[in-house]
Backbone bond lengths (Angstrom), bond angles and torsions (degrees), N, CA, C in turn:
res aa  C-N    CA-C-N  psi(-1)  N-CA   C-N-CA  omega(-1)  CA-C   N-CA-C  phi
1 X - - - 1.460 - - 1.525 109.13 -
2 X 1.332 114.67 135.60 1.402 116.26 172.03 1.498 120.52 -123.29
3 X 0.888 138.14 137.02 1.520 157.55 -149.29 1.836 119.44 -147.58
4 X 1.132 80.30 112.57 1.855 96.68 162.51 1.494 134.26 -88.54
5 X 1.346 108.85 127.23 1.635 97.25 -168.00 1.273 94.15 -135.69
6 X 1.470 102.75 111.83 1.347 124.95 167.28 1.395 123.08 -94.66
7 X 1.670 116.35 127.72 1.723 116.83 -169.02 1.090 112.40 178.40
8 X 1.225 123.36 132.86 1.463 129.93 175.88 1.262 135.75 -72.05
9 X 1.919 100.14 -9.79 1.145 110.14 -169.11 1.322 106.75 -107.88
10 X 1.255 135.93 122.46 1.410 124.75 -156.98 1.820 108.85 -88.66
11 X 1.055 108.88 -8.44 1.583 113.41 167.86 1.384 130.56 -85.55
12 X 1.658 94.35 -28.68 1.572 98.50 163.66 1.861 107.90 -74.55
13 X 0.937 113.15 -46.92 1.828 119.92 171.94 1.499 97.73 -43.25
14 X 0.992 125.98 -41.37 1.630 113.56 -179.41 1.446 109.98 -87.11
15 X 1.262 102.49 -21.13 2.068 87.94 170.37 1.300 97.37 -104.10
16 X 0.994 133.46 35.89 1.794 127.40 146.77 1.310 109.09 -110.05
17 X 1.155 107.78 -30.90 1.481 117.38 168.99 1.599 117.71 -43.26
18 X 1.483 98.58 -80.31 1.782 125.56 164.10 1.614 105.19 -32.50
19 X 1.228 117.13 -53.66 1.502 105.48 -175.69 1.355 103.82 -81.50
20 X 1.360 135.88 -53.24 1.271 128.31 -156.92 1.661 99.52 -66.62
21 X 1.031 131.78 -48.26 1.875 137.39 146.51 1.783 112.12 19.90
22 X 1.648 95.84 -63.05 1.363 98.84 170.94 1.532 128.73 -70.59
23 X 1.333 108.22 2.09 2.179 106.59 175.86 1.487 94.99 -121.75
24 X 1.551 115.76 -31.78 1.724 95.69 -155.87 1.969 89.51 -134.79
25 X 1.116 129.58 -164.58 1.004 160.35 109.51 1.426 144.84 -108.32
26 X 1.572 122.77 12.82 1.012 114.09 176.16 2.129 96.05 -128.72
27 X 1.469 79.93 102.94 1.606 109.24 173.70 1.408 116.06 -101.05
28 X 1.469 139.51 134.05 1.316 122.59 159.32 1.743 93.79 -115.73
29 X 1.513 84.62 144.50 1.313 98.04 -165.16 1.818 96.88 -114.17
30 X 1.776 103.72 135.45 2.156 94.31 -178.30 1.601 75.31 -131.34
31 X 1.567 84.23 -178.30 1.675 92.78 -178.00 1.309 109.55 -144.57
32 X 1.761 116.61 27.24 0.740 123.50 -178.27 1.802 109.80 -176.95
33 X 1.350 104.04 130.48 1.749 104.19 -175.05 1.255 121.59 -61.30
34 X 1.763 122.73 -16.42 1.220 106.73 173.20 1.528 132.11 -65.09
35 X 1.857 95.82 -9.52 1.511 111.25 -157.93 1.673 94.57 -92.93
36 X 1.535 136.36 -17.32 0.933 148.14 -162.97 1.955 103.09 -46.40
37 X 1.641 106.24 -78.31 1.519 103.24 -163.73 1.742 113.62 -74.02
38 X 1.384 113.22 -8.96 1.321 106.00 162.71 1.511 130.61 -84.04
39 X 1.140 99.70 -10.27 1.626 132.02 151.82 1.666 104.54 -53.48
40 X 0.914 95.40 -81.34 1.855 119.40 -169.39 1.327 100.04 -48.55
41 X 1.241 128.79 -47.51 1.931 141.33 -173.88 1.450 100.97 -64.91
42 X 1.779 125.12 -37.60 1.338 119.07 -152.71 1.956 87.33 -100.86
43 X 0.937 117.23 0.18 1.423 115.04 -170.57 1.643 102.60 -75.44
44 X 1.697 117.58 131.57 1.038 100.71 163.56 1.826 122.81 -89.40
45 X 1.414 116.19 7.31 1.272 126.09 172.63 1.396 111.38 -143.25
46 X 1.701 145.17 118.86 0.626 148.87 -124.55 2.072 105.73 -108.33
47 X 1.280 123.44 124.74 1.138 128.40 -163.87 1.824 116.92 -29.15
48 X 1.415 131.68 110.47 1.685 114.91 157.41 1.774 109.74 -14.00
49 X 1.384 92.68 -73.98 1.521 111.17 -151.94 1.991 92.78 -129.10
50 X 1.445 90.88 154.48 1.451 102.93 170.98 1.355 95.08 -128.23
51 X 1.509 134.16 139.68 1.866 160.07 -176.69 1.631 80.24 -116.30
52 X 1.334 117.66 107.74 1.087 122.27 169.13 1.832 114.00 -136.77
53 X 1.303 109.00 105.16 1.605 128.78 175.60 1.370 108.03 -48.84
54 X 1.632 125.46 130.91 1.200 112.99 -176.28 1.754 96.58 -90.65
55 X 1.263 128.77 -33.74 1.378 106.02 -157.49 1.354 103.17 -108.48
56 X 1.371 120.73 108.21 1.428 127.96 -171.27 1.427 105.22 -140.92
57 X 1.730 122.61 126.89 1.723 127.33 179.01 1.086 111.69 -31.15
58 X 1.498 134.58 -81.26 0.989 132.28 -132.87 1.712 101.92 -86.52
59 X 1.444 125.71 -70.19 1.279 129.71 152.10 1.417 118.65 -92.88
60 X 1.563 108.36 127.27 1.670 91.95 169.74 1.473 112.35 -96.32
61 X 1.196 108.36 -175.14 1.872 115.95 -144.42 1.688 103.95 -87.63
62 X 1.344 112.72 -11.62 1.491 126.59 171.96 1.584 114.97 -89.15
63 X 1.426 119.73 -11.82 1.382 130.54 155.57 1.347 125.00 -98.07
64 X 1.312 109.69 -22.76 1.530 111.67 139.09 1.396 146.58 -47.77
65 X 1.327 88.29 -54.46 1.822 110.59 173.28 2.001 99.71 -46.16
66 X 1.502 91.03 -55.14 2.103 83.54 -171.35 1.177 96.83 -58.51
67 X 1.586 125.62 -55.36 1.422 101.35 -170.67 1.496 146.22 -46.96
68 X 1.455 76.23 -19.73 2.060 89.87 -170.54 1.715 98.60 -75.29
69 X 1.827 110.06 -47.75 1.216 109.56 -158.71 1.493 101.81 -80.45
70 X 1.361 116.52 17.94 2.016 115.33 -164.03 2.018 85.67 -111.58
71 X 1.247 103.72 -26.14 1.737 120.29 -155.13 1.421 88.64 -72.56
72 X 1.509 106.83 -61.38 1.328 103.71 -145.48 2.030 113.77 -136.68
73 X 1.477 93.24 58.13 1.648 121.68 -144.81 1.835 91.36 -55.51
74 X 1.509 127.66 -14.80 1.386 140.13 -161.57 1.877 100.87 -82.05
75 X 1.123 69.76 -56.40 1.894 78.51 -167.40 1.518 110.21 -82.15
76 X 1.496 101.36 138.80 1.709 109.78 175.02 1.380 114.10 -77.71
77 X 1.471 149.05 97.38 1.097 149.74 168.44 1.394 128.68 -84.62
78 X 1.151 139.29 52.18 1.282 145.34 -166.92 2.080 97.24 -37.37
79 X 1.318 89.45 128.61 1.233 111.03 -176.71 1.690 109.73 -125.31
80 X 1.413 129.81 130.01 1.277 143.14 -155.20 1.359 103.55 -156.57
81 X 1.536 99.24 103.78 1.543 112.66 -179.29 1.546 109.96 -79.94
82 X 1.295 94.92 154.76 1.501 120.02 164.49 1.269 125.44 -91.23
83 X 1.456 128.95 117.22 1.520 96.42 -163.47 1.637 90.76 -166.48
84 X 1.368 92.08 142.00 2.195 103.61 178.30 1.489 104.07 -97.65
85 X 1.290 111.74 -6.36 1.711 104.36 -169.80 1.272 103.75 -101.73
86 X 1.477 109.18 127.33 1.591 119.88 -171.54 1.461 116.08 -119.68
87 X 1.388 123.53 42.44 1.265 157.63 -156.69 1.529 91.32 -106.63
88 X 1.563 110.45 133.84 1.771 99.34 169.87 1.745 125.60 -81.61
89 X 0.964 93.26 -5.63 1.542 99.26 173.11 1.649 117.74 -70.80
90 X 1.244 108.63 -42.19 1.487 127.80 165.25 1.504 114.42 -76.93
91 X 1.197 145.59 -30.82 0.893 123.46 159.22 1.547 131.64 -93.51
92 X 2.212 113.26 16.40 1.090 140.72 -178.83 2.162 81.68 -95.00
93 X 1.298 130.38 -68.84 1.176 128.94 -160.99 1.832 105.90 -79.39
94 X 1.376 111.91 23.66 1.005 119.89 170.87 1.606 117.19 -118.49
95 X 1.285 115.52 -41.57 1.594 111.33 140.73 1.643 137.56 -63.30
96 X 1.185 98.08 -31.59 1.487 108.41 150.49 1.615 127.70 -36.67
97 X 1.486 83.54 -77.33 1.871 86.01 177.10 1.157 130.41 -94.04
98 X 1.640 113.21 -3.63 1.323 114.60 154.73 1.131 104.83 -145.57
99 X 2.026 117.61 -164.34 1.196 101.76 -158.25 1.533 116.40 -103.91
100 X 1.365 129.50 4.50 1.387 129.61 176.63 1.308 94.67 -161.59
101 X 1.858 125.19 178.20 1.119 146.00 145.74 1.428 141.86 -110.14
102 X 0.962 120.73 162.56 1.790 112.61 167.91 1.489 119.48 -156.57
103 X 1.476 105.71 117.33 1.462 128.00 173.76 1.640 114.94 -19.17
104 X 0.937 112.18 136.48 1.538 106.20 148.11 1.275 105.79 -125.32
105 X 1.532 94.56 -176.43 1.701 121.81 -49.90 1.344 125.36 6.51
106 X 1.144 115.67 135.21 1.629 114.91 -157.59 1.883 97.33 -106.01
107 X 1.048 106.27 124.15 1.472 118.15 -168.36 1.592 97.16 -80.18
108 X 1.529 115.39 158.81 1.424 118.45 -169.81 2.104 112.14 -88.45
109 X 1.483 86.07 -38.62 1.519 102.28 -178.69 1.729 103.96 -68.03
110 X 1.358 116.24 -45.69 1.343 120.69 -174.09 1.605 110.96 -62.48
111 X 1.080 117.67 -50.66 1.634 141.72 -175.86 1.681 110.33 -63.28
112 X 1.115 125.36 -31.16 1.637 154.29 -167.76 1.775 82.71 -97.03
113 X 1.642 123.89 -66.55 1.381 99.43 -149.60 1.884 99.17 -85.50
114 X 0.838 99.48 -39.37 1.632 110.28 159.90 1.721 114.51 -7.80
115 X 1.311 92.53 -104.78 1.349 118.25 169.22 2.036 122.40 -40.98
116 X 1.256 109.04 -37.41 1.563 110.22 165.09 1.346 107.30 -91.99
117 X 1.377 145.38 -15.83 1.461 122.75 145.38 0.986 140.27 -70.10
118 X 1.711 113.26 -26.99 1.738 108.55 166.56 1.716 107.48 -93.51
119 X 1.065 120.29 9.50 1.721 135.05 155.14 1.927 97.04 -59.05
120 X 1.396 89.06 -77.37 1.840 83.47 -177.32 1.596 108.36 -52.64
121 X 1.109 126.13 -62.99 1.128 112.00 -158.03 1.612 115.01 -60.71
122 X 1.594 108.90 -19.89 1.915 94.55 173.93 1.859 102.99 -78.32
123 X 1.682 107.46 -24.92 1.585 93.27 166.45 1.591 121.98 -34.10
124 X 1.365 82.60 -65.55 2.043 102.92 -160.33 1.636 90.41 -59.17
125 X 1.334 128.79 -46.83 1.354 118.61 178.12 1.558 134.54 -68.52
126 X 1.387 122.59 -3.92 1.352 171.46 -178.49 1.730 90.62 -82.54
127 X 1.262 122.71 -88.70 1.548 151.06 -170.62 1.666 89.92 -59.49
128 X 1.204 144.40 -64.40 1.224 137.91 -166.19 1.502 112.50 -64.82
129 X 1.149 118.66 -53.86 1.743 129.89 144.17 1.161 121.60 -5.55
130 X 1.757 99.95 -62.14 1.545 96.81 -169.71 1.920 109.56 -78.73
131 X 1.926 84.03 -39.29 1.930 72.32 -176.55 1.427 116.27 -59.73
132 X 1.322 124.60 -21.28 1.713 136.50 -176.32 1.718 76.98 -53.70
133 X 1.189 132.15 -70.69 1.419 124.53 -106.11 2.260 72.52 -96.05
134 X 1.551 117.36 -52.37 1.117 135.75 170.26 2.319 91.23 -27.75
135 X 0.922 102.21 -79.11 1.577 109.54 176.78 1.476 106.85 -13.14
136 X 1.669 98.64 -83.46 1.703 118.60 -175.75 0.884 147.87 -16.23
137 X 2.376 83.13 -45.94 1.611 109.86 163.17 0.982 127.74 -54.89
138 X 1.817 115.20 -61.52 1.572 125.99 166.85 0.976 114.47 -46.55
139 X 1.298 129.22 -28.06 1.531 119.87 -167.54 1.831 96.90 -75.16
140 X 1.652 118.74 -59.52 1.137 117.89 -169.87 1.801 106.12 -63.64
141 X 1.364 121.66 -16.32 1.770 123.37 170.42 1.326 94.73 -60.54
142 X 1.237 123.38 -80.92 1.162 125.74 -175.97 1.712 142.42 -35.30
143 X 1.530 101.62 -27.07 1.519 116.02 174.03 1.545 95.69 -79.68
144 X 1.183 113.71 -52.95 1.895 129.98 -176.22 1.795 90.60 -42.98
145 X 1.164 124.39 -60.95 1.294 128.60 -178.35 1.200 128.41 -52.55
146 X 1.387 109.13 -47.57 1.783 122.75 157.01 1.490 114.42 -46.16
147 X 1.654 109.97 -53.12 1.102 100.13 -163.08 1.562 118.97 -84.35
148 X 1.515 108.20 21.33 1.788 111.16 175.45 1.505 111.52 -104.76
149 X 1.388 98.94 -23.74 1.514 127.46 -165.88 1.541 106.35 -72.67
150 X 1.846 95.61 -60.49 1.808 104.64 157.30 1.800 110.28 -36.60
151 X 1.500 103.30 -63.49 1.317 107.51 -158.62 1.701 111.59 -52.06
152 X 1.380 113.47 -38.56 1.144 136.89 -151.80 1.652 105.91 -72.09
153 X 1.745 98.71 -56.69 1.610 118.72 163.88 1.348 110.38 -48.78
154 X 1.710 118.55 -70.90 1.162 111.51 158.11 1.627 144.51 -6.69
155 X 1.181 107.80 -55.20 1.385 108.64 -178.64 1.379 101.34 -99.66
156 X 1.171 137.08 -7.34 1.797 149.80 163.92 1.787 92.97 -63.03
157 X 1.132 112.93 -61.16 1.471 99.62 -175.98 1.389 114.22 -78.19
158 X 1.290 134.40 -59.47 1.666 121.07 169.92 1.314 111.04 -18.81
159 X 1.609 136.43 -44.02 1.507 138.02 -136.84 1.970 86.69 -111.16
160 X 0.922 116.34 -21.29 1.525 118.67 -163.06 1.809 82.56 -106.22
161 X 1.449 141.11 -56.84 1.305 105.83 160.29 1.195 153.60 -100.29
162 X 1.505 99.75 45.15 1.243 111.58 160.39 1.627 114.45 -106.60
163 X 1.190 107.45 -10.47 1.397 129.04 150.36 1.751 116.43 -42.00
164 X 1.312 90.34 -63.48 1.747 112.27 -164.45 1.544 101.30 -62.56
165 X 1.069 110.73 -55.97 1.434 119.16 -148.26 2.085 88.88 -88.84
166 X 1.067 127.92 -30.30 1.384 119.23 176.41 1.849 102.67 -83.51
167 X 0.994 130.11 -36.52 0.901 112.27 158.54 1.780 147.19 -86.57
168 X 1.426 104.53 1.64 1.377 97.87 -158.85 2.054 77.05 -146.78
169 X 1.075 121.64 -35.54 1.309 111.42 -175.12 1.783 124.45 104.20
170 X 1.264 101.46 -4.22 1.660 143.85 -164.17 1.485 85.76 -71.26
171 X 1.301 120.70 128.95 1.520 139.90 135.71 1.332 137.25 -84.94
172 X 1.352 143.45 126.78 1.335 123.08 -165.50 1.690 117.95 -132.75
173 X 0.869 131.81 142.29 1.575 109.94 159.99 1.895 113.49 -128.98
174 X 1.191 111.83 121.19 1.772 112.67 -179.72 1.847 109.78 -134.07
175 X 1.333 92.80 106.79 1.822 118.81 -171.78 1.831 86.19 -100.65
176 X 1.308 97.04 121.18 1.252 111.23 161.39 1.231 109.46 -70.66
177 X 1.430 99.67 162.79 1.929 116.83 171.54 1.910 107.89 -58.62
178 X 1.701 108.51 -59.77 1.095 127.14 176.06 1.509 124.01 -114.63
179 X 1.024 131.24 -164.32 1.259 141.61 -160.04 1.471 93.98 -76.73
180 X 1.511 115.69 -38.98 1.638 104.50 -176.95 1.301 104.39 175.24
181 X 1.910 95.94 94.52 1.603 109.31 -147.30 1.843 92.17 -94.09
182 X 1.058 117.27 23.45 2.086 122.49 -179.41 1.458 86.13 58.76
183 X 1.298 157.96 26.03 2.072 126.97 138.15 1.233 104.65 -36.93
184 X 1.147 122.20 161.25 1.638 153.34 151.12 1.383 122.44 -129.89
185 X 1.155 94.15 107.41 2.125 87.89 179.65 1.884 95.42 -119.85
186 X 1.573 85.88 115.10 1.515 111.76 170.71 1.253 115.04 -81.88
187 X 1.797 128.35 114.93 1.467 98.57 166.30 1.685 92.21 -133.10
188 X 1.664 86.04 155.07 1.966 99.05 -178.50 1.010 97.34 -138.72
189 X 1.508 105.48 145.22 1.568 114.62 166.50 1.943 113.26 -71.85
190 X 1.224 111.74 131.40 1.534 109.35 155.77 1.293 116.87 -88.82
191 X 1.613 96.43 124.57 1.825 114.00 163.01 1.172 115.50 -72.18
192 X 1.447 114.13 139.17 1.333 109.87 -161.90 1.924 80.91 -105.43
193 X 1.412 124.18 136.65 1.472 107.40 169.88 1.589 104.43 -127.88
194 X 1.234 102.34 143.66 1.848 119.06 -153.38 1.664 91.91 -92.59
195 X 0.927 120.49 108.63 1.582 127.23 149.43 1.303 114.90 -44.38
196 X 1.408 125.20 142.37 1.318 153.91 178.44 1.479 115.52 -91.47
């Protein structure tokens, strides 16, 4: 699991650190939101979870949040603010722009269950992704497949009535259900052979 911890305060970064310690070791730690998506760009695997502080000088963590979700509109990044303001408006533009919050002082049990539930859920959303995208393929194999199968039938029937109709005088017309529902219509002439 990998985790971003964004904060200005460098003591709180060390007690997210200290707690998060016990699930993961690979934390990147900024101390400031401007540093966030050049962070995110240089990553060769893209954060579990982002711990993102809303009230920080230079960028705060709610002008962050758009950036990340404007950056990188593909990927699910569960984002989990940090935040002392317990005002409902702030914790309304904190579900808003990302996906949960947490009080400070940042509690150890809260921060621990936090962070390993929206961990699974960018898994399962990760895994659903791929079978979506896994799907798409088969789906486009499968049209590719139809359309040789069409072709194939296709020129099976042109050649079989031009068959029919030069030999027998026969006109025909056969509209499949679908694009290329597997019929086969075999036709042969019988030789009639004269005994001696």
């Amino acid at each position: 699991m990998k985790v971003m911890v964004v904060d200005d305060n460098d003591t709180n970064r060390k007690v997210c650190r200290i707690i998060l310690s016990e699930i993961t070791h690979d934390i990147i730690m900024l101390e400031d939101g401007s540093k966030v998506i050049p962070a995110l760009q240089a990553c060769d695997e893209m954060p579990d979870v982002i711990l993102l502080d809303v009230l920080m000088p230079i960028k705060d963590g709610f002008t962050a949040a758009q950036e990340i979700r404007t950056a990188f509109p593909e990927n699910h990044i569960p984002i989990i603010f940090l935040t002392a303001l317990n005002d409902r408006d702030s914790f309304e533009r904190c579900l808003n722009l990302g996906d949960d919050f947490i009080l400070k002082p940042v509690d150890r049990s809260v921060l621990l269950s936090k962070v390993r539930a929206h961990s699974r859920i960018a898994k399962m959303h990760g895994e659903i992704t791929m079978q979506r995208d896994e799907l798409r393929h088969f789906h486009e194999q499968v049209k590719y497949d139809y359309a040789i199968a069409e072709s194939i039938f296709g020129n099976l029937m042109d050649e079989m009535s031009a068959q029919i109709e030069k030999v027998h005088g026969l006109d025909y017309l056969s509209t499949p259900m679908t694009v290329f529902n597997g019929d086969l219509i075999v036709v042969a002439s019988r030789l009639m052979v004269a005994s001696m």
